[in-house]
DRENTIKOL-316804 format. One record per residue (C-alpha): residue number from 1; residue in one letter; chain; z, x, y. Coordinates in Angstrom, 1 decimal. Each point is the difference from the previous one (the first is absolute). Layout:
BEGIN
+-----+------+-----+--------+--------+--------+
! seq ! type ! mol !     pz !     px !     py !
+-----+------+-----+--------+--------+--------+
! NUM !    A !   A !      Z !      X !      Y !
...
+-----+------+-----+--------+--------+--------+
end
This chain:
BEGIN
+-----+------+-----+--------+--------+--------+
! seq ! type ! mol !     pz !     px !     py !
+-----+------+-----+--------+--------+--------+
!   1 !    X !   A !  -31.9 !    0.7 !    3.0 !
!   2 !    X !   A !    3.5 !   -0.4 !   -1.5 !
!   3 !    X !   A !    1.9 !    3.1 !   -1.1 !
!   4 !    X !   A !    1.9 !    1.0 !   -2.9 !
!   5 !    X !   A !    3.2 !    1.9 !    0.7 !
!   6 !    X !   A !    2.3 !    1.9 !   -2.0 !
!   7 !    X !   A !    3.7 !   -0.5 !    0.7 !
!   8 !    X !   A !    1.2 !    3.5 !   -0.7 !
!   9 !    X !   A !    3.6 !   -0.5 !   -0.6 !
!  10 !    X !   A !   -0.3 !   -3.6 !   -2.4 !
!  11 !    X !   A !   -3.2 !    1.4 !   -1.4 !
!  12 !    X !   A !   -1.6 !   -3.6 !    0.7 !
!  13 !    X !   A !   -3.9 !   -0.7 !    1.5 !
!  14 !    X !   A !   -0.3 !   -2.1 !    2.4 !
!  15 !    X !   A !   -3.1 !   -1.9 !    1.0 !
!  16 !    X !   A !    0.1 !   -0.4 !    3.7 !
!  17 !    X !   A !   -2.2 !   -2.8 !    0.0 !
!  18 !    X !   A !   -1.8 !    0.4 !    3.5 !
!  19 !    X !   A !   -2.2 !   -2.8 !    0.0 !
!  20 !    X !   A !    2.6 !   -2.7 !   -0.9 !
!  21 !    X !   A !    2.8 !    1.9 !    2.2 !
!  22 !    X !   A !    1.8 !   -2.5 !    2.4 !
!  23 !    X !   A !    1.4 !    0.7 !    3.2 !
!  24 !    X !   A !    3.6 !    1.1 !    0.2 !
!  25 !    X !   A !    1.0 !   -3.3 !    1.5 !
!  26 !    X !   A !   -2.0 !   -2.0 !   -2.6 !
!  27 !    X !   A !    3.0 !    0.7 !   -2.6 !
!  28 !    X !   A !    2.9 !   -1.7 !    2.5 !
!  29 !    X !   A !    1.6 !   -2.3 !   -1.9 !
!  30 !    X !   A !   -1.0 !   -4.2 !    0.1 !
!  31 !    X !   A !    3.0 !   -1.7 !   -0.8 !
!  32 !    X !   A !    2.5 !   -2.7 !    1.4 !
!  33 !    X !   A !    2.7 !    1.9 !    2.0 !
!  34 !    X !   A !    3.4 !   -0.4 !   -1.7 !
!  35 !    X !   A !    3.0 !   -0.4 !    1.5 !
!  36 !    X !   A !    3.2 !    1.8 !   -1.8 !
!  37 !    X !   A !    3.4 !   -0.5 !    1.8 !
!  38 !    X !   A !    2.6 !    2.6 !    0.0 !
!  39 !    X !   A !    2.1 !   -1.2 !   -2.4 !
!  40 !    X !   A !   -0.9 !   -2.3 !   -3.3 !
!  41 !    X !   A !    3.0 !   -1.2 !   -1.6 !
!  42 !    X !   A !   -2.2 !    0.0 !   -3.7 !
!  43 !    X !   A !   -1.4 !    3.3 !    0.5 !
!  44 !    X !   A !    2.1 !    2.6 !   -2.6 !
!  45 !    X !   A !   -0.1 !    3.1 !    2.4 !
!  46 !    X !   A !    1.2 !   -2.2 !    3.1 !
!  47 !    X !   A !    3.6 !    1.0 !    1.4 !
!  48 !    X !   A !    2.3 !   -2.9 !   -2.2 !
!  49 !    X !   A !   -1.5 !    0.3 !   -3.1 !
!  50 !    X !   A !    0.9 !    3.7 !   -0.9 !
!  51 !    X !   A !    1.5 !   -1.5 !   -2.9 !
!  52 !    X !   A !   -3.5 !   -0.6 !   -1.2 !
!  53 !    X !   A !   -0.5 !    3.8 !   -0.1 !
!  54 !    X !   A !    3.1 !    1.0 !   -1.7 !
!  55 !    X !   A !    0.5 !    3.6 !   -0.9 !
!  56 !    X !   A !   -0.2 !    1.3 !    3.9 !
!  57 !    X !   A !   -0.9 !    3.9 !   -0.8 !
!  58 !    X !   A !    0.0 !    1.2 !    4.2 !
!  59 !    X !   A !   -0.5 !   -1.8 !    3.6 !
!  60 !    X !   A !   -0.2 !    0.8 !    3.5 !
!  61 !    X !   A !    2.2 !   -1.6 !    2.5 !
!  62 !    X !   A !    0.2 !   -0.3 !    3.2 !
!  63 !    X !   A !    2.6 !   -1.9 !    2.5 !
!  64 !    X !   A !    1.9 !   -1.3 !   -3.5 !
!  65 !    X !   A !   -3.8 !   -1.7 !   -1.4 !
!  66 !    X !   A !   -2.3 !    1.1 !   -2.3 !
!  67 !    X !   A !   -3.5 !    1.4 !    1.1 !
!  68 !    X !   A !   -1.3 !    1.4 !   -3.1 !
!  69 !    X !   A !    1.4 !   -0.9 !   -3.9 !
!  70 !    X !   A !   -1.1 !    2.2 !   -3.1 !
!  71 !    X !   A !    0.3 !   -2.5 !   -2.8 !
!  72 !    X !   A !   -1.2 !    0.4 !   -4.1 !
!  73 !    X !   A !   -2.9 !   -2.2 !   -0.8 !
!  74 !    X !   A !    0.9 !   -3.6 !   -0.9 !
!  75 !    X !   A !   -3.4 !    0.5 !   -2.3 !
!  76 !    X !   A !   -0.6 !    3.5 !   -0.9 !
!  77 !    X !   A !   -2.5 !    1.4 !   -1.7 !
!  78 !    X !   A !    2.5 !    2.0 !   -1.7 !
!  79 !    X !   A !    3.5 !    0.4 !   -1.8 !
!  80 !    X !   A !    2.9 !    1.4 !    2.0 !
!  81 !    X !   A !    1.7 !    0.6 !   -3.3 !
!  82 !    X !   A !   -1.2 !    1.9 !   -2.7 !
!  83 !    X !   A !   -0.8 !    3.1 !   -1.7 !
!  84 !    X !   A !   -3.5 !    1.4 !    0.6 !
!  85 !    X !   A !   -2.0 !    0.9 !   -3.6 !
!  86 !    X !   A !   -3.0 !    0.9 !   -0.6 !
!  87 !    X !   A !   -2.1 !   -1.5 !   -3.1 !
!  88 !    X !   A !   -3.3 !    0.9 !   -1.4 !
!  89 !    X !   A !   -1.5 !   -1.9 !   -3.5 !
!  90 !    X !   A !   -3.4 !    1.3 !   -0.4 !
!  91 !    X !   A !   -2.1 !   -1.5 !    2.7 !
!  92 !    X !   A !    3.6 !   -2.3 !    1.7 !
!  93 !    X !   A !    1.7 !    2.0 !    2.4 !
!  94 !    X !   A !    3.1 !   -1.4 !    1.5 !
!  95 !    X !   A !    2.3 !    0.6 !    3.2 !
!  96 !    X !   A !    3.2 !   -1.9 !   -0.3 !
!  97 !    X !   A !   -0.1 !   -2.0 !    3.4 !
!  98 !    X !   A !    2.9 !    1.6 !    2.1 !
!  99 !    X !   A !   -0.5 !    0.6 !    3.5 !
! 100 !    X !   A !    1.1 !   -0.6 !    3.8 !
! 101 !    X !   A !   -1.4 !   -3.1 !    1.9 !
! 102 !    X !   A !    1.5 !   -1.0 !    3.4 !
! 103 !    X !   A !   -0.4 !   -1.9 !    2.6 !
! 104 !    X !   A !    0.2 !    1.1 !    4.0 !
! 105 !    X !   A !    0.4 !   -3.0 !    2.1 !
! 106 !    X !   A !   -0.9 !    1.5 !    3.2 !
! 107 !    X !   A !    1.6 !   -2.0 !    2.5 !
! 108 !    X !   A !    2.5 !   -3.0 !    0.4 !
! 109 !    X !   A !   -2.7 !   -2.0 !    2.0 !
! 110 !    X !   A !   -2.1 !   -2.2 !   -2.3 !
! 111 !    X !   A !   -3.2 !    0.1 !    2.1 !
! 112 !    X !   A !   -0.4 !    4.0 !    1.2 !
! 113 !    X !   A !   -3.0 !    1.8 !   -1.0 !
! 114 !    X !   A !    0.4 !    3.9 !   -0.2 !
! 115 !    X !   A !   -3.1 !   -0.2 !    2.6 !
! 116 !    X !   A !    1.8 !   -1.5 !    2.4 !
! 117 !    X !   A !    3.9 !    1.4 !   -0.6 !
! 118 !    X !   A !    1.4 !    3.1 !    2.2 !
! 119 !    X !   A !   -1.3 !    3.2 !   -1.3 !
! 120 !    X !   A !    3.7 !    1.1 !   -0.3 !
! 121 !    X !   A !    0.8 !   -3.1 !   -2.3 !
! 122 !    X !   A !   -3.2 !    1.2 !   -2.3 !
! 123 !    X !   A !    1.5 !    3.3 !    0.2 !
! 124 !    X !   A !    3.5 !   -1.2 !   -1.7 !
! 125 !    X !   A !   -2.5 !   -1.4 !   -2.6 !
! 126 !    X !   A !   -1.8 !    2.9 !   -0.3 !
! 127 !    X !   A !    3.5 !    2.1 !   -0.2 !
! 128 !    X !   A !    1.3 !   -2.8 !   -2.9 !
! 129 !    X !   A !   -3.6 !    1.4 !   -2.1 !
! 130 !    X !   A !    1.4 !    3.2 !    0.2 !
! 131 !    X !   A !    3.4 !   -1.0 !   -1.8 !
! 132 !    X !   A !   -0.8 !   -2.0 !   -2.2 !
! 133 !    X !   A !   -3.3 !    2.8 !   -0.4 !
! 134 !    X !   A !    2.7 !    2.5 !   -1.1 !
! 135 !    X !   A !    1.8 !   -1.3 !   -1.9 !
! 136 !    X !   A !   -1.9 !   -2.2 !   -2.4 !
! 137 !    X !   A !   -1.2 !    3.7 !   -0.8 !
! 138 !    X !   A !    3.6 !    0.8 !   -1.2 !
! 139 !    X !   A !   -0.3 !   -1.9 !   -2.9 !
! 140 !    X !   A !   -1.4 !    1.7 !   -3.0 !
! 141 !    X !   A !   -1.7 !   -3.1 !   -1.4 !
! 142 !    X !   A !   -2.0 !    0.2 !    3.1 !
! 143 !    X !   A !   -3.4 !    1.9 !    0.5 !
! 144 !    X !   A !   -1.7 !   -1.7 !    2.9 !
! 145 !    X !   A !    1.5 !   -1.8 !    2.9 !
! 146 !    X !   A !   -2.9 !   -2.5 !    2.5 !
! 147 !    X !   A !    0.9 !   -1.6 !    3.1 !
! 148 !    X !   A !   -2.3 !   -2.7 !    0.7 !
! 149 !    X !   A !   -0.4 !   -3.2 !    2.5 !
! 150 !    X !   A !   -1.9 !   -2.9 !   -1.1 !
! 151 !    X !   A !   -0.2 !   -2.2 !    3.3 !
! 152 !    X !   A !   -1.7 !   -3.9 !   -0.8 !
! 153 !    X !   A !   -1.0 !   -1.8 !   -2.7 !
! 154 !    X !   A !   -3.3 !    2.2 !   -0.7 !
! 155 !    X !   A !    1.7 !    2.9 !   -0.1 !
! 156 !    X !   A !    2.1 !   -1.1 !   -2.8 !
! 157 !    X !   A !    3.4 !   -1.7 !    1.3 !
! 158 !    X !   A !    1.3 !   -3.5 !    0.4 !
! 159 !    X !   A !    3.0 !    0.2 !    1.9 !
! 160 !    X !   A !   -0.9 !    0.3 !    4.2 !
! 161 !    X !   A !    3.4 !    1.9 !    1.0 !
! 162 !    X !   A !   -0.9 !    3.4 !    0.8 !
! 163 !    X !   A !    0.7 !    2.6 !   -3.2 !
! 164 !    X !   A !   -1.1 !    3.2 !   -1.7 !
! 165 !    X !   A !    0.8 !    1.0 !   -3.5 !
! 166 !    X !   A !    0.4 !    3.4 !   -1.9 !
! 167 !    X !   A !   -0.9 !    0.4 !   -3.7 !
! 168 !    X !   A !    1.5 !    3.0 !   -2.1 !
! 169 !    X !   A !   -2.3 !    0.0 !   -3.0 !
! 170 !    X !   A !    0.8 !    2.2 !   -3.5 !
! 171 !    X !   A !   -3.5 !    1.4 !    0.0 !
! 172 !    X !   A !   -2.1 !    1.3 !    2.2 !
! 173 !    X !   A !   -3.1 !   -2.8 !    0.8 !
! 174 !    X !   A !   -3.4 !    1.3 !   -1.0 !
! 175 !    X !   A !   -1.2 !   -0.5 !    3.3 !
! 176 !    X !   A !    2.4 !    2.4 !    1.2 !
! 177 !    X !   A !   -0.6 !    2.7 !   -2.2 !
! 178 !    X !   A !   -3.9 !   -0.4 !    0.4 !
! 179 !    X !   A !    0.5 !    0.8 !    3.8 !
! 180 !    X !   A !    2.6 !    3.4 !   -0.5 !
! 181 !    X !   A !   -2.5 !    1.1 !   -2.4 !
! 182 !    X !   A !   -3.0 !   -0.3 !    2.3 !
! 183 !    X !   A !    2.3 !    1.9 !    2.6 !
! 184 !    X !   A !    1.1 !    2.8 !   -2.0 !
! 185 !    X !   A !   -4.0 !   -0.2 !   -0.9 !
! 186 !    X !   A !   -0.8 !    0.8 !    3.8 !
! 187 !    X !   A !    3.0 !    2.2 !    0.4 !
! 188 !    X !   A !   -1.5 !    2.3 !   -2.8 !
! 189 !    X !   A !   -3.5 !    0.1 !    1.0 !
! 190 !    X !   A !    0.5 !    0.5 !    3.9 !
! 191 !    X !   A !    3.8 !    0.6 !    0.8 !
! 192 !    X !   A !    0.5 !   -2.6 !    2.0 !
! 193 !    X !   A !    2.1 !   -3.3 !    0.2 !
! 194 !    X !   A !   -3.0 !   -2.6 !   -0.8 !
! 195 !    X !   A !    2.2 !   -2.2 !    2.9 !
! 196 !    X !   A !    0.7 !    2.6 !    2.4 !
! 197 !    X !   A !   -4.2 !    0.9 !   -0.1 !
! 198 !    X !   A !   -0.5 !   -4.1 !    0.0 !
! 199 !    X !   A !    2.5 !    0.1 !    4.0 !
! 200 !    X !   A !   -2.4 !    2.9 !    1.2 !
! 201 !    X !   A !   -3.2 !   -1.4 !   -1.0 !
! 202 !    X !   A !    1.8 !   -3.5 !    1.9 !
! 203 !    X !   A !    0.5 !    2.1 !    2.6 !
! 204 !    X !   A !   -2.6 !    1.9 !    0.5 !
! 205 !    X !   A !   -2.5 !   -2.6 !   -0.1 !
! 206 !    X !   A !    2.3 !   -3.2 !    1.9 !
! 207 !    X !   A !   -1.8 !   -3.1 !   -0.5 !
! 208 !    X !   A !    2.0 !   -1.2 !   -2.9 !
! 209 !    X !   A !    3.5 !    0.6 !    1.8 !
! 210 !    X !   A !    1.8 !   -3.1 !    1.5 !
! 211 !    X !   A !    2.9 !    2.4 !    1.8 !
! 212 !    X !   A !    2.2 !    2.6 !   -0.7 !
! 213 !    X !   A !    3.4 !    1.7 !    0.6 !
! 214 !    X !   A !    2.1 !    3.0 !    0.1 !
! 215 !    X !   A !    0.4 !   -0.5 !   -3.5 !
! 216 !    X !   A !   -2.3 !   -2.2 !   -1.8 !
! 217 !    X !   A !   -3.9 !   -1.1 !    0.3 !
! 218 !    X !   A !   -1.2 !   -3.7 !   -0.3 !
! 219 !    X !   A !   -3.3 !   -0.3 !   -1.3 !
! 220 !    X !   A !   -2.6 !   -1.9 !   -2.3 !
! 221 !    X !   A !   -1.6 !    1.8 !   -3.0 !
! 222 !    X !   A !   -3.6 !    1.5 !    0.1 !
! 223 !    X !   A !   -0.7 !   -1.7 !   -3.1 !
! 224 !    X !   A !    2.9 !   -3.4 !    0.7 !
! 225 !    X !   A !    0.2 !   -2.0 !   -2.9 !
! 226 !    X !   A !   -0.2 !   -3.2 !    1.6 !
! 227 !    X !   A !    0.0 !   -1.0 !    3.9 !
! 228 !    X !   A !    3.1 !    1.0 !    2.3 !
! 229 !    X !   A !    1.4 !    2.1 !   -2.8 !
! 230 !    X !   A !    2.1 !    2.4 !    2.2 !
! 231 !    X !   A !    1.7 !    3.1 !   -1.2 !
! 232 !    X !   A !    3.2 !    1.4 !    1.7 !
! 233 !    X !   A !    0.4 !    3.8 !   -0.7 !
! 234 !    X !   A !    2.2 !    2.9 !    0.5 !
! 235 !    X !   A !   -1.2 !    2.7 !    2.4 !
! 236 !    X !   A !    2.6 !    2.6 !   -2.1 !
! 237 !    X !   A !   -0.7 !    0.2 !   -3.4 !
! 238 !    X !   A !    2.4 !   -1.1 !   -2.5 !
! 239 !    X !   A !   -0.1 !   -1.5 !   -3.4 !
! 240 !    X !   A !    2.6 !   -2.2 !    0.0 !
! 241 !    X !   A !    1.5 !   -3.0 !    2.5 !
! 242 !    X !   A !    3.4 !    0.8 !   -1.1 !
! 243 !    X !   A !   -0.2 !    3.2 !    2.8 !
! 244 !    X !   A !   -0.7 !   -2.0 !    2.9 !
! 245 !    X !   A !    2.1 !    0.4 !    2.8 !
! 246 !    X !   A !    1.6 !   -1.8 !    2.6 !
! 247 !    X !   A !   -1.9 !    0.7 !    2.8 !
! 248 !    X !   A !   -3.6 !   -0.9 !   -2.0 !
! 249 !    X !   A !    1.7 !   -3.0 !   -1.5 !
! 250 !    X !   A !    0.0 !   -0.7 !    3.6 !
! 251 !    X !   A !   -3.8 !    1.1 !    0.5 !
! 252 !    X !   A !   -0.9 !   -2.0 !   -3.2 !
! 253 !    X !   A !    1.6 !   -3.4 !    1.5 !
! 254 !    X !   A !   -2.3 !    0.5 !    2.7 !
! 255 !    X !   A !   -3.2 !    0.5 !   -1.5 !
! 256 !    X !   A !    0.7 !   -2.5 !   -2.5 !
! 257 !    X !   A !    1.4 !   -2.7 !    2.0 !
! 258 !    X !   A !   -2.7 !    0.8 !    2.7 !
! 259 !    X !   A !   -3.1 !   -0.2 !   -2.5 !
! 260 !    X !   A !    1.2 !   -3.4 !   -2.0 !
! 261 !    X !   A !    0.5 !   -1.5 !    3.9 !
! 262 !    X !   A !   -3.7 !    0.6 !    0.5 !
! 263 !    X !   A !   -1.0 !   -1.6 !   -3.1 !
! 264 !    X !   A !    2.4 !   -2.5 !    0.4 !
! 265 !    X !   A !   -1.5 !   -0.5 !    3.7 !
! 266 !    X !   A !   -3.4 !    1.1 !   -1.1 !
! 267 !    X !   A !   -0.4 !   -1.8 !   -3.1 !
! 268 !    X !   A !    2.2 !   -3.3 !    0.7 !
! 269 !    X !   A !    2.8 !    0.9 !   -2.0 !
! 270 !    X !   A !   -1.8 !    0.5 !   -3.6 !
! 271 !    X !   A !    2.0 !    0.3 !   -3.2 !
! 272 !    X !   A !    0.3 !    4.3 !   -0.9 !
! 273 !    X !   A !    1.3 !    1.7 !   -2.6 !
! 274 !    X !   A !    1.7 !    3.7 !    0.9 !
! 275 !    X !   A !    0.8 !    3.0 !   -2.4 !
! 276 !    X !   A !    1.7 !    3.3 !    0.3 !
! 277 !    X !   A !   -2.0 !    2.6 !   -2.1 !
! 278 !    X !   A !    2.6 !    3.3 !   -1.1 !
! 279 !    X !   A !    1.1 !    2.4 !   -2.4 !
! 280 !    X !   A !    3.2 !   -0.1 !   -1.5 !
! 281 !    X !   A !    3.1 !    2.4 !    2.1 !
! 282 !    X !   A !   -0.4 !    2.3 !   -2.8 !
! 283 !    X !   A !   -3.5 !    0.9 !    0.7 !
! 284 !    X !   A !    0.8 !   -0.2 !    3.9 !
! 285 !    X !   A !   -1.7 !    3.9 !    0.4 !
! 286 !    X !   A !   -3.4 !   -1.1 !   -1.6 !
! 287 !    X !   A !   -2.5 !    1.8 !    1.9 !
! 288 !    X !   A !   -2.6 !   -2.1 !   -1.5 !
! 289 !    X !   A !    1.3 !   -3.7 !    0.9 !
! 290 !    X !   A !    0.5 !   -1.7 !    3.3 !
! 291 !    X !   A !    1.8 !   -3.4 !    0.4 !
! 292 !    X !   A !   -1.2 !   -2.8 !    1.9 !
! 293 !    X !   A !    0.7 !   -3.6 !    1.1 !
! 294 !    X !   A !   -3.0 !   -2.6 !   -1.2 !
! 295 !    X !   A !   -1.0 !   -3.0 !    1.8 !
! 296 !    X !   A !   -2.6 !   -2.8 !   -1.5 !
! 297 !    X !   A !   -0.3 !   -3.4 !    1.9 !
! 298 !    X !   A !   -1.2 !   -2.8 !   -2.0 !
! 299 !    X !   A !   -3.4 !   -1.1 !    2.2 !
! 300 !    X !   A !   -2.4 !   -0.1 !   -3.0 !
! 301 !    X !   A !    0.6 !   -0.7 !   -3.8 !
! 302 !    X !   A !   -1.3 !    2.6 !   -2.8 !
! 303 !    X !   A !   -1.9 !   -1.5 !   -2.5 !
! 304 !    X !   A !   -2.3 !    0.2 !   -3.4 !
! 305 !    X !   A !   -1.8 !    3.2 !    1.1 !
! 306 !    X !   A !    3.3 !    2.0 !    0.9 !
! 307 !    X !   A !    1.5 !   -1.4 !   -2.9 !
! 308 !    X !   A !   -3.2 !    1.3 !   -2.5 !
! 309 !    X !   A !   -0.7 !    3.3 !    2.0 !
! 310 !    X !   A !    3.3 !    1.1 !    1.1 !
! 311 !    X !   A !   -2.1 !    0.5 !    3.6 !
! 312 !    X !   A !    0.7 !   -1.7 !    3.1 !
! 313 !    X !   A !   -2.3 !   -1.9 !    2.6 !
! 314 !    X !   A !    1.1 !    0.8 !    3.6 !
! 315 !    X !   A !   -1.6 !   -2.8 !    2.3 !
! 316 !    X !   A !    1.2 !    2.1 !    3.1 !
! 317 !    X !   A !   -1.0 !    3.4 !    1.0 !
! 318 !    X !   A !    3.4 !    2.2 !    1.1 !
! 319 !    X !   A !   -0.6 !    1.5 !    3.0 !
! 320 !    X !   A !   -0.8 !   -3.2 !    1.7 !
! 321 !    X !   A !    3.1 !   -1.2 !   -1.7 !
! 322 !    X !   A !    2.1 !    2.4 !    1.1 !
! 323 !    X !   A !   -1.2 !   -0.4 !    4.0 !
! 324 !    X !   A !    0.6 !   -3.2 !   -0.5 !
! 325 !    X !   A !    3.9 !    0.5 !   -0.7 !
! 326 !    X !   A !   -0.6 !    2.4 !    2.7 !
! 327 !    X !   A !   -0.4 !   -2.5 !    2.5 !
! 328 !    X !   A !    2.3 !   -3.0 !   -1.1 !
! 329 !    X !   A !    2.8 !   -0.3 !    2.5 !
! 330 !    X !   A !    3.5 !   -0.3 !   -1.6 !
! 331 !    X !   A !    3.2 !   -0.8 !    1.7 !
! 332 !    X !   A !    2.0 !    3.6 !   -1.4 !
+-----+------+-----+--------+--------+--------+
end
């Protein structure tokens, strides 16, 4: 009989549709393989065309080349420039567009997946979010900072080269504010960090987790929203990705790198969208909030019913995702 689930920490039911659940290696991907080459002279993030991303804001070097670029959007969603006001006419409420929007193109090499780069190259990617994390948040127009991959076509970009971007945003998304205020909600009523309970209950029961680390646990949601969505989370609380050190940059590359190589292997290489989930540096002592890192491969489509209901149909069952993952062989 299928089973509805309540993701605790979105606030989301899932339908973990039983009788139409596929097998984990039903969702691999059926598509011509593609060659990329290293280089493509027409691509705007390739080494030689840096003067198609003008306005360089930081890079990483190494032996007198470029490995990692941190550029402004060519297309933002928002202006640089500008004053940030606040209008309201009756029932019109208005946010002067002003904001942060950059690009991170992750490596000089035109055809290198984060599933199958070094972990210690992911890690200078991972230590770039943590800049440009801070100080986007030094801005005063600013009031939420996202760092985000989209990775393929259906997960929203167009150009192949492998890139992240960060978004500093002068409000605060709904859906953001929805989630603190269900976790101060669980805070008051038990006195616990809604994420740190949602690691021991992982823990404690094990089917759902994929592997874990000195410092972080990967594993998929009780109630996932759709198949092979994996979670990444910190074993120590904290609110906000801003503290993250050194040595669990290090742990994060790992995990991360590790889990997207067995979907990558697992899955045929599906398109994915990643998303770091945090408070703000000024709310970095919130006992009631717990950042994490977000991971959604693109293996089915939503549709009419998700759209109407604001539910999701999960054709897979987690714990048999999640041994699946266990088992894929990666080359890390």
């Amino acid at each position: 009989m299928p089973e509805l689930r309540l993701n605790l920490i979105t606030r989301e039911w899932v339908i973990i549709a039983t009788e139409r659940a596929k097998r984990p290696d039903e969702f691999r991907q059926k598509r011509d393989k593609k060659y990329l080459p290293d280089h493509d002279k027409s691509c705007p993030f390739c080494p030689g065309n840096e003067d198609k991303t003008p306005g360089e804001i930081m890079k990483v070097s190494s032996d007198g080349s470029w490995k990692i670029r941190v550029t402004p959007n060519k297309f933002s969603a928002l202006s640089f420039e500008g004053e940030r006001k606040r209008i309201n006419e009756g029932l019109k409420h208005l946010v002067t567009g002003v904001g942060k929007h950059e690009v991170i193109i992750e490596s000089a090499l035109h055809n290198t997946p984060t599933a199958l780069m070094p972990a210690e190259d992911v890690a200078d990617i991972l230590r770039i979010y943590k800049n440009r994390f801070l100080d986007i948040y030094n801005d005063p127009r600013i009031e939420h900072v996202i760092i985000f991959k989209n990775n393929g076509e259906k997960a929203g970009t167009s150009i192949e080269h492998p890139h992240s971007q960060i978004v500093g945003t002068p409000v605060t998304p709904m859906q953001v504010r929805d989630r603190i205020d269900e976790t101060t909600r669980y805070f008051d009523n038990t006195g616990e960090c809604l994420m740190c309970a949602t690691v021991k209950s992982e823990f404690a029961e094990g089917r759902r987790i994929i592997f874990d680390t000195n410092h972080f646990v990967t594993f998929i949601p009780y109630a996932a929203l759709s198949p092979f969505h994996t979670w990444i989370f910190p074993k120590k609380h904290n609110a906000s990705f801003g503290d993250i050190s050194d040595e669990e940059i290090a742990d994060l590359a790992y995990n991360l790198k590790t889990v997207l190589s067995k979907i990558y292997h697992g899955l045929d290489n599906p398109d994915y969208n990643y998303v770091i989930r945090s408070e703000s540096p000024k709310e970095s002592g919130s006992e009631y909030f717990h950042w994490y890192l977000s991971i959604v491969p693109r293996v089915i489509q939503t549709a009419g019913f998700e759209l109407g209901s604001g539910m999701y149909i999960n054709t897979s069952l987690p714990e048999e995702i999640a041994e699946f993952l266990r088992k894929v062989k990666t080359d890390s």
